[in-house]
N, C-alpha and C positions, 0 to 999 in steps of 0.2 A: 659501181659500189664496192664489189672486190678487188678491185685494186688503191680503191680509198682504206677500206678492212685491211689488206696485207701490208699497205706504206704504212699504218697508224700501227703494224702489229711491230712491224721493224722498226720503227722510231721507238716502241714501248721496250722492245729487246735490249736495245743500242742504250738507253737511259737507264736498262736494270744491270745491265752488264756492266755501264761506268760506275754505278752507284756501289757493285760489288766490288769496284777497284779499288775504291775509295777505301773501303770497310776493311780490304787486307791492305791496305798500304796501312793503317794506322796498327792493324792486329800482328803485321810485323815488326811496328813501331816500338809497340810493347815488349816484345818480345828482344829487340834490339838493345833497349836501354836499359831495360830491369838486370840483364846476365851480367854484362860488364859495370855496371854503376854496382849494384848488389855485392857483386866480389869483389871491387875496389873496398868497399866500407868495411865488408869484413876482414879482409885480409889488413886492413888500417887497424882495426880493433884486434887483432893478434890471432885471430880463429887460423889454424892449421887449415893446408891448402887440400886436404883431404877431406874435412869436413865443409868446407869451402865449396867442392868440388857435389860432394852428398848434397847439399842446403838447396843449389845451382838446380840440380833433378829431379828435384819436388817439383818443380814447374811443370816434366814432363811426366811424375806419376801422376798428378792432377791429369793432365792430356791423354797419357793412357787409360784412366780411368773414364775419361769420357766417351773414347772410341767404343767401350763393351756397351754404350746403350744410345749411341749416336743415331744408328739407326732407325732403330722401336721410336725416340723422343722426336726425330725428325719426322717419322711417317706421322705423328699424334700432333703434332705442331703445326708443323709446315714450316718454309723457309725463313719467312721474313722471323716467325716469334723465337724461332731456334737464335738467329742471328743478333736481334734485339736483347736475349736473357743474355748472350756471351756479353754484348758491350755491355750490359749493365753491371754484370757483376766484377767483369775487368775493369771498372770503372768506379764504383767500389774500395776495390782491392786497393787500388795505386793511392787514393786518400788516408787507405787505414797504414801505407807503408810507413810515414816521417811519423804517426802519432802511437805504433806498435813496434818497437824496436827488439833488437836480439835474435838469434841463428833458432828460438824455436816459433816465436812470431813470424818471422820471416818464411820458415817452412809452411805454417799453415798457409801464408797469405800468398806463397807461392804455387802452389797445391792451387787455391782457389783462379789463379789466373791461368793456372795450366788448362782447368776444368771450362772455363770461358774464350780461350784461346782458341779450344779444341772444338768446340760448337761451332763460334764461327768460321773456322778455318775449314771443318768438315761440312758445314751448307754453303757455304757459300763456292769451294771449290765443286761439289755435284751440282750446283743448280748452275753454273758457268759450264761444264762437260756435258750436262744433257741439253742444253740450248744451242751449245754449237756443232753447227755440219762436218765431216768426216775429214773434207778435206782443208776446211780451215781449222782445224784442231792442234796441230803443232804449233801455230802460230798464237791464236787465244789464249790458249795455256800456258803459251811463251810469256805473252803480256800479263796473265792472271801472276807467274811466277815474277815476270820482272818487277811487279806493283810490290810482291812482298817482300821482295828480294831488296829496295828502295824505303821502303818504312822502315826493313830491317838494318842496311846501310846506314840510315841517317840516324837509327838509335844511340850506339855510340858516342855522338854528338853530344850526345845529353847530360856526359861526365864532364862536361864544361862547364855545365851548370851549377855544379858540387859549389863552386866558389860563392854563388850566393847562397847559400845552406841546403841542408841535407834534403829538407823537403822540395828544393824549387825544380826539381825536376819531375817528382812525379804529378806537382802539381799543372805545370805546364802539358804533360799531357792530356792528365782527368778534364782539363779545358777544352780540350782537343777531340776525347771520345765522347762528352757531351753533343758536341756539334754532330758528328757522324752519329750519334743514336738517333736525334732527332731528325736527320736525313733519312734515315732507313725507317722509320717508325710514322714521317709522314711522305714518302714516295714509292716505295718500293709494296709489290701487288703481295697480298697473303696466296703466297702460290704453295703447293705440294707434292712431292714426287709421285708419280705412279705408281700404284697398288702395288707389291710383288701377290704371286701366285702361291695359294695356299699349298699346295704340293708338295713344296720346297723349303724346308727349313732354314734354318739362319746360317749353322754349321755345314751343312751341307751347303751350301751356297759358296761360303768361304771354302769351303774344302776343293771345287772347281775350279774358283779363282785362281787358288793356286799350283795347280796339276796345271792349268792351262797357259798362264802366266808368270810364275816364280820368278824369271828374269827382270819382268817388267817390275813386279814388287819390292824388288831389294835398293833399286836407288831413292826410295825413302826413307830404309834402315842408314844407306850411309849417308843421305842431305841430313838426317837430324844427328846421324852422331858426330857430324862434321861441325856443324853450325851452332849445337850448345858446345861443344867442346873446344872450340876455337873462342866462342864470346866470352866463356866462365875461364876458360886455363889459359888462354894468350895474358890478359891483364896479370896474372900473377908469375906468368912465363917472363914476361916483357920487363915489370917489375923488379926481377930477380935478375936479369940480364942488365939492368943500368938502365933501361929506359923510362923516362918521367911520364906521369896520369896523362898530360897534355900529348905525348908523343904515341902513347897508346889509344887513347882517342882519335889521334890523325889515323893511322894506320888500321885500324880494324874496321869501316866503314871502305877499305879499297879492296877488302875480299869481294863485298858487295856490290863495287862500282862493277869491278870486273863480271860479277854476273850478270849484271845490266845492261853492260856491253854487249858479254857476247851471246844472251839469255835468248834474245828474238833471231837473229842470225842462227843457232841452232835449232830455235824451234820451227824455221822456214828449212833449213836445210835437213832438219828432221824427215817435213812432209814432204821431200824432194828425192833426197835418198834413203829414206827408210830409218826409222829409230835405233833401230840396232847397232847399225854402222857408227850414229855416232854417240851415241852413249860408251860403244867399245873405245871410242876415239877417245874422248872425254875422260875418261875415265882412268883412260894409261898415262896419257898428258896431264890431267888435275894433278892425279896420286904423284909423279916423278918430281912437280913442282913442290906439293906438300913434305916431301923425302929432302928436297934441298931446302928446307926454308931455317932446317939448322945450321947450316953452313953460313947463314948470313949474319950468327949471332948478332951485334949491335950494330949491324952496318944499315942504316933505316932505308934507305934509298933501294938498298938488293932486298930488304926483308918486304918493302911496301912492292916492288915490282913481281917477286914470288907469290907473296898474297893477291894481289891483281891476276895472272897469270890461270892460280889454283882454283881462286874463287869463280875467277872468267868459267872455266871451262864443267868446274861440278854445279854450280850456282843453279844450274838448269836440271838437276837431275829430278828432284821431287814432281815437275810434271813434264816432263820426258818421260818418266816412267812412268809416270798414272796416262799419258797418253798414249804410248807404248801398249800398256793394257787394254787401253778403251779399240784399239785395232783389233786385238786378239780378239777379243770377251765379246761374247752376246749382250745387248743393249739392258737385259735384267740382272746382269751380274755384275753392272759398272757401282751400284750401291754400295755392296758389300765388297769389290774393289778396293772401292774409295775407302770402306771403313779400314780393310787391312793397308792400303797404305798410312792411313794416320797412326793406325798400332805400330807399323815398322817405323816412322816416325817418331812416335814418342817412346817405343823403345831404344833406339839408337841415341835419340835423344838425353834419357834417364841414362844410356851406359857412358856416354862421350864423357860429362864431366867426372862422375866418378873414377873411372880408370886413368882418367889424364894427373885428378886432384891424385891420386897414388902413384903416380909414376915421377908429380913435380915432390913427392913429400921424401921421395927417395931421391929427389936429386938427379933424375932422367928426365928431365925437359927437352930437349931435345925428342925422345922417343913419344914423346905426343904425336908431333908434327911426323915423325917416322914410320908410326903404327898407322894414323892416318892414310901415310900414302901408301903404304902397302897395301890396305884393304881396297882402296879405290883399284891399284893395278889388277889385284886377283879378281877384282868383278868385273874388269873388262876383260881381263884374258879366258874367264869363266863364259862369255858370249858366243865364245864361238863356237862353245858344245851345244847353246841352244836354238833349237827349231821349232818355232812357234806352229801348231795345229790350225788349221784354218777354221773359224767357226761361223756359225747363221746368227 
């Protein structure tokens, strides 16, 4: 009888974890299509690539404003209704985009999918890290990032869709996250994290996290200031360098291939040789690639193989480094973990587009992609001052 109980628990696991896949393949979907489709339109309707860039970051103050009470609303919820409220109101959102037009409708409505993005990106990435074992964790986490990594790739796609009008793309997803709510709303079990200990405050908790972990935290700050900053400023980067909507659509979906590529490859060689090693790797290699991708100006073949190349090798940092942490960190600190990596997230996130939309409004396009990879290089060369603390 217990080993009929443990096969029926692992079949139960294995069905909750795919159905999680599913739910960020599409929450990066959103995420993929809205940056680059959004700034194409506006930058068509004459909006400066500064405010362009501002409009883009409302996605992620929405996201940061979710992380300050992800916590509290996930332990009062649980997982499934947290997960459920994000698709619904990202679902929502993308209906009211073709019928609420203009750069301040758009901020609100951007704002509101940050705030949905953020829910379900924040339960559903904890309830995948406390389900899996220690040493399959590089790998899981591999495949939870290649899934978003994959919605997020093929969003760009979705500027193809422009030709049949303005709304047939957000329409075509709102199709799409109907399906995945009803999957999640009749399969997945109303489960809840673990109590934390009254003892231990909120802030105090985070304040651990990162005395213990800081290394492990910061490749969230640079996957979101990478990844809005690349979807929102490359189409007006690309734009301004002679490349057509069609050629910028082919090419910003090969940052993403490249992390898909090589997303589970590092997260097995992660659990092999230790997270440190190649985050420090990744991250001198991404950044040098990001550093030449000026140099390819309009040559699409060098510009698509650098983005392949940069995206391959950072594409994996978001949980590389929340798995990074989950080694360090005591098993009651992985919550408030996970919250401060979504903060470093959607703050890198909210800085990426802004600094790049000012950098292209002065006519330093190039120093996007240059800033970019500098920060990557200093955070891996910055690894090798750190030594993680062993903990219980």
């Amino acid at each position: 009888m217990s080993d009929f109980k443990t096969a029926s628990l692992r079949r139960s696991s294995k069905l909750n974890y795919m159905i999680l896949i599913t739910v960020i393949i599409f929450a990066g979907l959103s995420q993929g299509l809205l940056l680059p489709v959004l700034s194409i339109l506006l930058e068509q309707k004459g909006v400066s690539s500064s405010l362009n860039g501002l409009n883009a970051a409302a996605l992620y103050v929405g996201s940061f404003a979710m992380t300050l009470i992800a916590e509290r609303v996930l332990g009062a919820i649980g997982f499934k209704k947290l997960i459920a409220a994000g698709l619904s109101l990202v679902l929502v959102t993308l209906l009211l985009f073709p019928l609420l037009t203009g750069v301040k409708a758009w901020f609100v409505l951007r704002l509101l999918v940050g705030i949905g993005d953020s829910a379900i990106n924040y339960a559903a990435q904890l309830w995948v890290l406390l389900m899996t074992p220690a040493e399959h964790r590089g790998r899981n986490l591999s495949l939870y990032g290649m899934s978003y990594g994959l919605g997020f790739s093929l969003g760009p796609l979705g500027i193809s869709l422009l030709r049949f009008g303005q709304a047939a793309p957000f329409l075509i997803i709102a199709v799409m996250f109907v399906l995945v709510l009803l999957l999640v709303a009749f399969k997945l079990p109303d489960s809840r994290p673990e109590q934390m200990e009254h003892g231990e405050g909120q802030a105090s908790r985070f304040g651990r996290s990162y005395r213990l972990a800081w290394y492990a935290l910061i490749p969230a700050l640079l996957y979101g200031y990478m990844e809005a900053s690349l979807n929102s400023n490359f189409p007006v980067y690309g734009l301004r360098i002679g490349y057509s909507t069609d050629q910028i659509a082919a090419l910003l979906p090969f940052a993403g291939i490249g992390g898909l590529v090589l997303q589970l490859p590092l997260g097995m060689w992660s659990d092999r040789y230790g997270r440190k090693v190649i985050l420090i790797a990744s991250g001198v290699g991404g950044g040098l690639a990001f550093m030449l991708l000026p140099l390819a100006g309009g040559h699409f073949l060098l510009t698509l193989l650098l983005l392949m190349v940069a995206g391959g090798l950072v594409g994996s940092f978001f949980s590389l480094g929340l798995s990074y942490a989950a080694d360090i960190l005591p098993r009651n600190l992985l919550p408030a973990a996970n919250v401060v990596s979504s903060f470093h997230y959607s703050l890198g996130s909210i800085a990426g587009p802004g600094i790049g939309g000012l950098l292209l409004q002065f006519g330093w396009g190039g120093a996007v992609f240059a800033l970019m990879g500098g920060l990557y290089i200093l955070f891996g060369l910055t690894g090798l001052l750190f030594s993680p603390r062993k903990t219980i």
